[in-house]
N, C-alpha and C positions, 0 to 999 in steps of 0.2 A: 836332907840327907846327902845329896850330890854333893852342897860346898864341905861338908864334914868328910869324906872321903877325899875329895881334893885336895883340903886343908894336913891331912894323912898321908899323902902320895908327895905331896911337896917339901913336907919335913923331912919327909926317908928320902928323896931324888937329891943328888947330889948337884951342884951347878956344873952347869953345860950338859945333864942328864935327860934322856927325851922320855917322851908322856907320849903315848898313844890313846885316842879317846875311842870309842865306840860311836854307833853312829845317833844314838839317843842323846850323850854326852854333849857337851858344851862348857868352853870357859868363859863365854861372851858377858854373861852377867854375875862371874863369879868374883868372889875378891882377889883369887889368887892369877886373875888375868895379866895383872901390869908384870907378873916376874916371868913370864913367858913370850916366848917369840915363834912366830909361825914357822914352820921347815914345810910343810904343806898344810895349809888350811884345805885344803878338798879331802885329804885323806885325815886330818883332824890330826897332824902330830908338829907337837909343841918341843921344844929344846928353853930347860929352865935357864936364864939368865945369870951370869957371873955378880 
């Protein structure tokens, strides 16, 4: 269910649009990790790739 909701959140996030995760959340084993870049991995928020 997590990668279908990310798969969700990635289509509507524009690029260079940032993801805030929770702290259950994780992209580490998701598909949609390679189009993201860390801005903090301690606080879990991602900035989508151009």
């Amino acid at each position: 269910m997590q990668d279908r909701v990310l798969d969700l959140f990635t289509g509507a996030l524009r690029h260079g649009g940032y993801l805030w995760l929770g702290t259950k959340e994780s992209l580490m084993f998701s598909a949609v990790a390679p189009l993201y870049e860390a801005v903090d991995s301690r606080q879990k928020i991602y900035r989508k790739k151009a």
